[in-house]
C-alpha positions in Angstrom: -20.6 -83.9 9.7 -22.7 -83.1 6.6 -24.0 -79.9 6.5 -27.8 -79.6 5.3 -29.0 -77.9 2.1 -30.9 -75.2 3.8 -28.0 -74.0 5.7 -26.6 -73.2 2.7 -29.4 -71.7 1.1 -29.4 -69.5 4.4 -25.5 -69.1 4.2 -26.4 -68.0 0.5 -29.1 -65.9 1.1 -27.1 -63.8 4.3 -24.5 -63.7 2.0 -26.3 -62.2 -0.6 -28.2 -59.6 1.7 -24.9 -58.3 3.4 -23.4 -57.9 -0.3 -26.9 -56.0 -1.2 -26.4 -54.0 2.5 -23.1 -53.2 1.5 -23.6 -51.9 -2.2 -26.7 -49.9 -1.0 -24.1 -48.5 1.5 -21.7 -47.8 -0.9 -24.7 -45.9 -3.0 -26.3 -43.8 -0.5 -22.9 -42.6 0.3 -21.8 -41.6 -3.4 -25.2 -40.1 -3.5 -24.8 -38.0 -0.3 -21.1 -37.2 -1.6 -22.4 -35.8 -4.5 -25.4 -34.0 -3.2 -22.5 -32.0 -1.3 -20.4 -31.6 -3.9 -23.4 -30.2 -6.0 -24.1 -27.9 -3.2 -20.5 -26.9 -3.0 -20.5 -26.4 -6.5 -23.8 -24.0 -7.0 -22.2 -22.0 -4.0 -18.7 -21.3 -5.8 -20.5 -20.6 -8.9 -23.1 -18.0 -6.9 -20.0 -16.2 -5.8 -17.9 -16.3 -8.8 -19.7 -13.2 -10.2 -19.2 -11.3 -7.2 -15.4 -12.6 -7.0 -14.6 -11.5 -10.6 -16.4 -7.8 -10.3 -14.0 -7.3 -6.6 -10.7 -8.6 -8.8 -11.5 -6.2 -11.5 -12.3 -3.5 -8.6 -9.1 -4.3 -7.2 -7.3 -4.2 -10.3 -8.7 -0.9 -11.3 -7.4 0.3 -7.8 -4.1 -1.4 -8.7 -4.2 0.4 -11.6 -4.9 3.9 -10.4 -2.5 3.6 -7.2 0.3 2.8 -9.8 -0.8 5.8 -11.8 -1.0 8.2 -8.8 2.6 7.0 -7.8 4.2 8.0 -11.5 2.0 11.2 -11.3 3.5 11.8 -7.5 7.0 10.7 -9.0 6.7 13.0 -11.5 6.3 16.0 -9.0 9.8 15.1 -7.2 12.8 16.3 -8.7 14.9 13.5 -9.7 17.9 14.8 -8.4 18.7 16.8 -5.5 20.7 20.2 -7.0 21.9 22.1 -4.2 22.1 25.1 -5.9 18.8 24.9 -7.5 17.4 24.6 -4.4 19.7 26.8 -2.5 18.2 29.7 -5.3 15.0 29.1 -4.5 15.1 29.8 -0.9 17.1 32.8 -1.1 14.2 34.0 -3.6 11.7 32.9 -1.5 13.4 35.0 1.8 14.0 37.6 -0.4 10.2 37.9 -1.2 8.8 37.2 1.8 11.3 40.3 3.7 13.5 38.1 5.4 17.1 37.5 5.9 18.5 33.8 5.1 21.4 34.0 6.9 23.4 31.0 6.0 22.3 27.8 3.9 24.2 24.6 4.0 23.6 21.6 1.9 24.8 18.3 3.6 25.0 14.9 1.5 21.1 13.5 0.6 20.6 10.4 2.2 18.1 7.5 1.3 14.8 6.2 2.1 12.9 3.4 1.3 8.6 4.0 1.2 7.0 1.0 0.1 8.3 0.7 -3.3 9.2 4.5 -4.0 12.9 5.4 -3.4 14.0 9.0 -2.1 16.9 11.4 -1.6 16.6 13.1 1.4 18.0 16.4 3.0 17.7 17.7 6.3 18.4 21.8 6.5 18.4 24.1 9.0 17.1 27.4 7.7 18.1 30.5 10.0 16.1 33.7 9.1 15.6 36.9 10.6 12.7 39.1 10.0 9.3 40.6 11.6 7.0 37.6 12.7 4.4 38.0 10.0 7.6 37.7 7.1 8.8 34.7 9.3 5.4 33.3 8.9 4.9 34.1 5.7 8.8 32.3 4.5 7.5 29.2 6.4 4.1 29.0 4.8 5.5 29.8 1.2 7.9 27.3 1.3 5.0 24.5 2.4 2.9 25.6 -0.6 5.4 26.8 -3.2 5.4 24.0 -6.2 8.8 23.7 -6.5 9.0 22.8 -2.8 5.8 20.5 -2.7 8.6 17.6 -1.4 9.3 20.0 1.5 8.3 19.0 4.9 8.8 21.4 7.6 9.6 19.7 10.6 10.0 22.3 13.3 10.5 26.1 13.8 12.3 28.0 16.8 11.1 31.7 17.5 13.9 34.0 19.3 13.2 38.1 19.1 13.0 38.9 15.4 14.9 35.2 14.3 13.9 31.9 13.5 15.5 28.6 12.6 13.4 26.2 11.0 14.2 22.5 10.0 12.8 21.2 7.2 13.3 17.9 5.2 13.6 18.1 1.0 12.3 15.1 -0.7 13.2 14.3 -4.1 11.9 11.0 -5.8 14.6 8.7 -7.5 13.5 5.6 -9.6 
């Protein structure tokens, strides 16, 4: 059977109108892709200023956090000296009108904050005094600048005595 001219004029011609369908297809699309990209694109570059100014806020924070740590570094002793130390708080009893009765220095031990490194040394201080010198010991050696890497950690009154625990810090690089 012989097919007729027009039916493939009309083969032709549905041919032709599904290859035109599917290029205006393929068009629209890369036209709607790129309208998003575009959009994408003039949103990244709106927030690129205010990217840039909060990574140069954030490095100027970087930058004064390190300093603060050397200038906090630089306040801790770099070594533990037990008699150093051991001077001190004699001096400081002695000024403040009480009696430190024995002092001994155990081995510092280590700790790890963040990325500073410390020796540290756990004493127990027994005085004896009036309860205004006692008070008076204790607050000098939380404020005294030679012991700013002092934390006192607890006291224990009795009648005219106290023994107070404190922790020494000293900063090691």
């Amino acid at each position: 059977m012989r097919l007729s001219r027009k039916f493939w004029i009309i083969l032709g011609v549905g041919i032709f109108v599904v290859l035109i369908a599917l290029l205006a297809s393929t068009y629209f699309g890369q036209v709607e892709e790129r309208r998003e990209l575009s959009d994408k694109l003039t949103l990244a570059q709106a927030r690129l200023p205010a990217l840039v100014t909060e990574k140069e806020t954030l490095e100027s924070q970087l930058g004064s956090a390190r300093s603060a740590l050397d200038n906090s570094a630089a306040k801790y002793p770099q070594e533990l000296h037990s008699i150093e130390y051991g001077e001190y708080l004699f001096e400081i009893a002695a000024r403040s009108n009480v009696t430190l009765a024995s002092l001994s220095f155990p081995r510092p031990s280590g700790k790890q904050v963040g990325a500073a490194s410390f020796s540290v040394v756990a004493l127990s201080l027994p005085i004896s005094g009036s309860l205004a010198d006692i008070f008076e010991f204790i607050q000098t050696i939380r404020t005294d600048a030679r012991f700013a890497s002092t934390q006192v950690n607890s006291v224990s009154m009795g009648a005219g005595s106290a023994t107070i625990s404190v922790t020494l810090y000293a900063y090691r690089r």
